[in-house]
N, C-alpha and C positions, 0 to 999 in steps of 0.2 A: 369955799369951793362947793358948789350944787353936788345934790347926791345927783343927778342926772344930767346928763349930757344935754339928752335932743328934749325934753321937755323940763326946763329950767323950771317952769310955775310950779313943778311939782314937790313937796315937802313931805309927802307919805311915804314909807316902802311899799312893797310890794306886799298884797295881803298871804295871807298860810293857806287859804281855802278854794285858790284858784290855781286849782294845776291838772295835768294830763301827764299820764304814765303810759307808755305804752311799747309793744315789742312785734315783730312781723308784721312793721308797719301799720297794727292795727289797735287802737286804745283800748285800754282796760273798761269794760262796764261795770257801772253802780260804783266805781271807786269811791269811799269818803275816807280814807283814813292812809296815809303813807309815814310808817316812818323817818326818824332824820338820816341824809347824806351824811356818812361824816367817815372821817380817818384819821387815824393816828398815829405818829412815831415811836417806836420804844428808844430810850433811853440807855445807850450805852455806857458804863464810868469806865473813867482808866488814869493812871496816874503812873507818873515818871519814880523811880527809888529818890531821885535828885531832888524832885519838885517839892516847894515847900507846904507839903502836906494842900496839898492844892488836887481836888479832884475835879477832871475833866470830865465836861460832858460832852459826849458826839452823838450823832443823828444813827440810828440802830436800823430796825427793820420797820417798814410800814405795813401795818395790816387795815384792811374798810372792813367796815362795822355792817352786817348783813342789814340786811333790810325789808320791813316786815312792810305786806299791803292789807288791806282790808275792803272787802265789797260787798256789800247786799246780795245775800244768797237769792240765785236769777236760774236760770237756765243756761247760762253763757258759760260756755264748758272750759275757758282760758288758764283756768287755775287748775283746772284736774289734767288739763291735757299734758302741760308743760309738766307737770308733776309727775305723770306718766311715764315721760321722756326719760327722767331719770331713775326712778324705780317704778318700772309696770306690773301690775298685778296677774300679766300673761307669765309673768318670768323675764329673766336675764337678757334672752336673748330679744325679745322682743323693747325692750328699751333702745331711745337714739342716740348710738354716740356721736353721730352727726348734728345733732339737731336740738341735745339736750342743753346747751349752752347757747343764750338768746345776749342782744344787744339790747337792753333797754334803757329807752327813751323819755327822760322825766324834763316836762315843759312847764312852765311859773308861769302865770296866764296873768295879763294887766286884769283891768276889772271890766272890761271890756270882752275881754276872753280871748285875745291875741297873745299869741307867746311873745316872753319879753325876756325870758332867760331858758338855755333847753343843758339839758347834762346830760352826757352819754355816759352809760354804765359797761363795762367789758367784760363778757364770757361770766354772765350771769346763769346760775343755777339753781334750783328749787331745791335748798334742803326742809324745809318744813312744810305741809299743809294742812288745812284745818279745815275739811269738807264742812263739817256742820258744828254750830256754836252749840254749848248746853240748851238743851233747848227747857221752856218751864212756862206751863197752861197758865200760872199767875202774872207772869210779866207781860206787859206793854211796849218789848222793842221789835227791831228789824233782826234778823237772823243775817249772821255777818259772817262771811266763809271768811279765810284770810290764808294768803301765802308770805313763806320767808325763804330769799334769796340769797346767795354768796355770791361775790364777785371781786371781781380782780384788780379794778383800778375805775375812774372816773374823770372825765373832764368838762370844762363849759366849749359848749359848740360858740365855738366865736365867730358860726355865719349869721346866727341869730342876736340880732341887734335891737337896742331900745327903740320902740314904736313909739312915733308919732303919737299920740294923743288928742282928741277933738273933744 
């Protein structure tokens, strides 16, 4: 069986270094770095007095695993704003209860740069950020702001289908 459907000659997956995050329709800048999607079951046991010493497993509570971004510190205010939203530095009242939970939007880009896979994220929320990296006069890197998000559940958008290939 082909791993793909609409371009059978292909034998590669999908590369890790081509993707698009994004939320109020608008993409994250400088992204390099997104943690994994990922979620998991807990593990319920239970067993019968009758059964012969036979412990059952059943499907428990599911919790997703937060998810950290990382962007070359820019001037693009996307990570402080949102962060804002949930604890603002004005005080309480000035945070959005409206506004502080975003839908974000993660795209798997062929190599090409066409999405070929997109997951929606649900009633995402900034609990961590990280305005500025240790910063050190001897190093040679990029200063890398980073946010981490909690959220509720995920799915793949099944309007976005395998691209054609040329």
């Amino acid at each position: 069986m082909p791993m793909f459907a609409v371009n059978t000659h292909r034998i590669d997956p999908y590369s890790n270094f081509k993707f698009r995050v994004s939320w109020d329709n608008q993409p994250v800048a400088g992204l390099s770095k997104m943690s994994a999607l990922k979620k998991s079951t807990e593990v319920t046991e239970w067993r019968a007095a009758a059964d012969n010493s036979i412990v059952r497993k059943l499907p428990g509570r599911t919790k997703f695993e937060p998810v950290t971004l990382e962007a070359g510190l820019s001037h693009d205010r996307k990570f402080l704003d949102w962060a804002n939203m949930v604890n603002n530095p004005q005080g309480d009242p000035a945070a959005s209860l409206l506004n502080y939970r975003k839908e974000v939007i993660v795209q798997v880009l062929n190599l090409q740069g066409t999405p070929a896979m997109q997951f929606k994220l649900s009633r995402a929320w900034v609990s961590e950020f990280q305005a500025l990296p240790e910063m050190d006069a001897n190093a040679n890197a990029v200063a890398i702001q980073s946010v981490k998000f909690e959220f509720e559940n995920f799915e793949l958008d099944l309007a976005i289908t395998e691209p054609a290939e040329t």
